[in-house]
N, C-alpha and C positions, 0 to 999 in steps of 0.2 A: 480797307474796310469791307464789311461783308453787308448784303445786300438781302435779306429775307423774301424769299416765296412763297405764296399761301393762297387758297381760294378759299371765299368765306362761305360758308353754310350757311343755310336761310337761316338755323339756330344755333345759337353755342357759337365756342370759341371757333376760329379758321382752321380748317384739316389742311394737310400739307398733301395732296395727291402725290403718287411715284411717278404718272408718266407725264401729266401737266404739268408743263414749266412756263407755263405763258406768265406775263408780268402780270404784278394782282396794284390795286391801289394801295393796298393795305402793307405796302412794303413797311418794315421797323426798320430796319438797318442793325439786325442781332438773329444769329440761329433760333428757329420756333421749336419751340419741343410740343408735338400733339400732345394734348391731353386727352382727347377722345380714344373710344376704341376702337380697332380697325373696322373695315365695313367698305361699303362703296366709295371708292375715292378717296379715302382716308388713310390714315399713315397707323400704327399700334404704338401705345403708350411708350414714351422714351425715342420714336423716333424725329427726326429733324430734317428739315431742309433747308440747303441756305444755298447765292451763287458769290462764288469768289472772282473779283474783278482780276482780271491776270495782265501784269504790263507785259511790251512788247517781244520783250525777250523770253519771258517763259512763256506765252503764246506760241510764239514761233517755235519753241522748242517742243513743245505738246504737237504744234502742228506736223513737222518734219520726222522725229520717233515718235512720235505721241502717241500713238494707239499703243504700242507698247507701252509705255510709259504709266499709260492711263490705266490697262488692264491690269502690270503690276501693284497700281496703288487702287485699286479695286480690290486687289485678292491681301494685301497687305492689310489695308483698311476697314475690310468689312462696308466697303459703301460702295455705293452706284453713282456714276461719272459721267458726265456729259459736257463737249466741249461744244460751248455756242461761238461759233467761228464769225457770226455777224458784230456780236456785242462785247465778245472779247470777255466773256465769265466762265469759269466751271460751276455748272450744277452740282451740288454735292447732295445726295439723298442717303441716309442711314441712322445707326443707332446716333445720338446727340453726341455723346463721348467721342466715335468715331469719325462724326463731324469736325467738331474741333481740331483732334488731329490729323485730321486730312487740312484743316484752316494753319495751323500753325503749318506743316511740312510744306504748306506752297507758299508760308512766307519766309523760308526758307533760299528757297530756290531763286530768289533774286536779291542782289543786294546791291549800296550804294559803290561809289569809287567815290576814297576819298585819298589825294593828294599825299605824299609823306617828304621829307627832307631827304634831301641824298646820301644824310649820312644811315636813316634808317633804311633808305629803300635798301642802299649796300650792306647793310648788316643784314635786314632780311636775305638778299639774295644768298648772300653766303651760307647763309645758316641755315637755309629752307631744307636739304638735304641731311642734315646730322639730326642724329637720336640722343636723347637723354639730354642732358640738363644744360647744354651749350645749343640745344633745338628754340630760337626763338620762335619762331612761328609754332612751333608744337606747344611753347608753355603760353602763350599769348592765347593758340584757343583752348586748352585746357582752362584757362581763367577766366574766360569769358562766356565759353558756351558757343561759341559760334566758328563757322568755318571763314579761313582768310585767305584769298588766293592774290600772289603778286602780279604784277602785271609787268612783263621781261619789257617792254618797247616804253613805255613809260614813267615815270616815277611816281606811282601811285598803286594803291592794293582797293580790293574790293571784297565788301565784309559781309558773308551768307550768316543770316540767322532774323530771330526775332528783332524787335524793337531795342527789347531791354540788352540782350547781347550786344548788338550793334550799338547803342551806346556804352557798355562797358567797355569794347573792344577799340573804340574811337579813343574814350578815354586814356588806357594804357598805350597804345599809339599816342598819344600826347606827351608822355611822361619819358 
């Protein structure tokens, strides 16, 4: 879930300042889109702020490359990025549009492990490496949208994508 930042103006709706990221009470828990226009402390029509709570693992992964990481999806994104190392969030400050998909791409970046049968884990493993239409792992993300990776020491895969993906992807893992 995303976490909205704003500080409220003595009038009118809340501006989203660029460089204050301090906590406001007025959190929503949804990207704000200013509707003011720019000025002091203010953001310009269409921009957004929101902080994205990050679990462990892509934490740590931000932490270790992370400035790289982070300046790539800066210049990819079109946004401004900040990793709050206390609270465990990325600040995301930009156009609304480019909010989002900076929202969607880091949820992305982590996914569940879920368990499979020995017979699929064995068919995955084998098939992991061939192209075209005996590539199980290729048509499984093709169908679902999201990325699968096996896990060799275990019998179990873990599923990078959205919501909806990782339920589709569970799903035909079921079948």
């Amino acid at each position: 879930p995303q976490r909205h930042i704003c500080s409220r103006a003595s009038s009118g709706p809340p501006l989203c300042p660029p460089m204050s990221l301090a906590r406001s009470p007025w959190n929503t828990g949804a990207v704000f889109e200013a509707v003011g226009g720019g000025g002091a402390g203010g953001m310009d029509r269409g921009m957004a702020c929101t902080e994205l709570p990050l679990d462990d693992a892509v934490f740590t992964s931000f932490c270790r490359r992370g400035r790289k990481r982070l300046r790539e999806m800066q210049e990819t994104f079109g946004v401004t990025l900040r990793l709050d190392r206390q609270q465990l969030v990325l600040h995301v400050i930009g156009p609304a549009s480019n909010v989002q998909a900076v929202s969607k791409h880091v949820a992305t970046l982590s996914g569940p492990r879920r368990p499979v049968s020995a017979a699929v884990w064995a068919e995955l493993m084998r098939t992991r490496t061939l192209q075209g239409p005996e590539a199980l792992v290729e048509r499984l993300q093709d169908a679902c949208g999201c990325r699968i990776h096996i896990e060799r020491s275990d019998r179990e895969v873990r599923i990078f994508g959205d919501e909806e993906a990782v339920a589709k992807a569970d799903q035909l893992l079921d079948e």
